[in-house]
N, C-alpha and C positions, 0 to 999 in steps of 0.2 A: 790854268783854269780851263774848265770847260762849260759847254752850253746847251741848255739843251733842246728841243725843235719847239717847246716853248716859247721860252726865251729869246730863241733866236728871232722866230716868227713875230714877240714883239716889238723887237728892235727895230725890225722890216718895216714894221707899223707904223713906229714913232718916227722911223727916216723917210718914211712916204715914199719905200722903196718899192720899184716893180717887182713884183717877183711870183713864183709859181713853186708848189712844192711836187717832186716827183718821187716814184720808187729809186730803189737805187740801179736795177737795170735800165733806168731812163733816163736816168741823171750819167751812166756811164758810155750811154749812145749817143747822147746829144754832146755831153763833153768833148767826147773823141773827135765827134766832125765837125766841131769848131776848132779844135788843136789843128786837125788837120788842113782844116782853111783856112792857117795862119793868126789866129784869134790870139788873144792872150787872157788867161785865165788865173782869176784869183781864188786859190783852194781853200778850204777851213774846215777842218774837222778834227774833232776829237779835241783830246788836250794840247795844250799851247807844247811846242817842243823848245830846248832853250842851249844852247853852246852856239859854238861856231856856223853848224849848217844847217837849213830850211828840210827836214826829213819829211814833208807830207803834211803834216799837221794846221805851219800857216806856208805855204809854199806861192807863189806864180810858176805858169805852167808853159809850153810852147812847143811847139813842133821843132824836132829837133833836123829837118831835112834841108831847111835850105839856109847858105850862111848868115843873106841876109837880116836873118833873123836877130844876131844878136845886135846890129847896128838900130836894128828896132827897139828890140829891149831897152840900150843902154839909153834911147833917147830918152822912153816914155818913166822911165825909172830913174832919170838924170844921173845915172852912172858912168862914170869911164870907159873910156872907147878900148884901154887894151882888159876891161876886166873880162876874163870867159867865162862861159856858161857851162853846170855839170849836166851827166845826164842823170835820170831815176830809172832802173828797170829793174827787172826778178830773177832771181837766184835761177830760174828756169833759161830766160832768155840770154841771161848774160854770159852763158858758155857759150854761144851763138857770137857773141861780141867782142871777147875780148880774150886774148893769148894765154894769159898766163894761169895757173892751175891752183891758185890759192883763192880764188876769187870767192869762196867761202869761208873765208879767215872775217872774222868780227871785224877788223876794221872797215872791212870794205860796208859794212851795215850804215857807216854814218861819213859817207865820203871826203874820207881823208887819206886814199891810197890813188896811186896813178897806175893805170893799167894799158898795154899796149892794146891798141885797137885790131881786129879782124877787120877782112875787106867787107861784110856786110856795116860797119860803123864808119867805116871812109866812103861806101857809097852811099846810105839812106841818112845817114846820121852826123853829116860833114860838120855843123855848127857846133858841137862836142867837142871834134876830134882838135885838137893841138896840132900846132906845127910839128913836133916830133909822133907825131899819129900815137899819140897818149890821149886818154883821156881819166878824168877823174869822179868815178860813178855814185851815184850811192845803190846797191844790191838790195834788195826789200825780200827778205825771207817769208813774213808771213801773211798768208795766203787769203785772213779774213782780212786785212787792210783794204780799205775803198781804194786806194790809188794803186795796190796790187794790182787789182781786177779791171780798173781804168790802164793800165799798162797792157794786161793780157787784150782785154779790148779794142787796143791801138794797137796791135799788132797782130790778131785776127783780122783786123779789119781792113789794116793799109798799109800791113806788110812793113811797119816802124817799129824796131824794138826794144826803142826806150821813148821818154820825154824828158825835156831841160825843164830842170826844178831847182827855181834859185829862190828866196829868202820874199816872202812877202811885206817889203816895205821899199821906201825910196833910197837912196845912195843917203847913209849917216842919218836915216833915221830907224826907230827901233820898230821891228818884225809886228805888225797887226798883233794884238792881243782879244778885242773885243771883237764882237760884229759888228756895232759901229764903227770901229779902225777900218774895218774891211771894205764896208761902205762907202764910207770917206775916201778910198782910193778909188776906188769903181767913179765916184763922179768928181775925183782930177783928173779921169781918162787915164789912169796908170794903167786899167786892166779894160778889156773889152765887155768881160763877162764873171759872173763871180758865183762860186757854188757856198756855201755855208750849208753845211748838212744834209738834208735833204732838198734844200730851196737854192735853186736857180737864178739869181737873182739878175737885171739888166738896165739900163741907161734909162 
């Protein structure tokens, strides 16, 4: 499914949610330096995506620089301490990132390939990288995608050239579908902050 800034907006309504509706250049400013302040962010746009992994659609978001990051995550998402986090970035940046020269082969679109890391991913990107300095991406080829341009953003901006985007729900429950679902995490404190389309939503 999808939703539309109707809809969404009356969701917001009916959950007596705070919230602010912005462009999307300002929804990709303010996202970024909260990623970068350590925030945690729950994403939702477009249609619901549905296999194995979180592609953007209902994703959580996080800065991928420091490790303690993912001892953060697994708390506030009640998941396992050894599961790790991928990264997201763009078919631009990721020859920047990682070794190997196929890294435009289709699989890597829905990350289920492992790729060895460059030293720019062992130094800004350490909460990624694997023991074996692998890490396992998902690549984002197109370029009208809102979390494209939130990548490109976060790394004009702070020199980071991806984000961990892992599956928007809690350990063994199922991936957000609604805005309400989405909501409903934002006030268990799963997320710090939550975008839903154009609306910004907060505690």
């Amino acid at each position: 499914p999808k939703f539309s800034n109707d809809e969404v907006e009356n969701q917001l309504i009916n959950c007596e949610a705070n919230f602010k509706k912005l462009e999307d250049e300002k929804i990709l400013e303010e996202v970024a330096k909260e990623i970068a302040n350590g925030k945690i962010i729950g994403w939702f746009q477009g249609r619901m995506e549905y296999g194995p992994r979180a592609l953007g659609a209902r994703s959580i978001l996080a800065s991928p620089e420091h490790e303690n990051i993912n001892l953060k995550l697994n708390k506030r998402l009640k998941r396992s301490e050894f599961m790790p986090f991928a990264p997201v970035t763009s078919e631009v940046l990721a020859k920047k990132c990682f070794k190997k020269s196929e890294i435009n082969s289709t699989t890597s679109e829905f990350m289920t390939i492992l790729y060895e890391c460059k030293e720019l991913m062992r130094k800004k990107c350490s909460a990624v990288v694997h023991v074996d300095n692998t890490a396992r991406p998902q690549i984002i080829k197109n370029k009208k995608l809102l979390i494209y341009k939130l990548i490109k953003k976060f790394y004009k901006t702070y020199g980071i050239p991806c984000i961990i985007n892992t599956s928007f729900n809690n350990h063994e429950e199922p991936i957000v579908c609604s805005p309400s679902d989405a909501i409903n995490c934002l006030k268990k404190k799963n997320i710090d902050f939550l975008v839903i389309n154009n609306f910004l939503v907060t505690k």
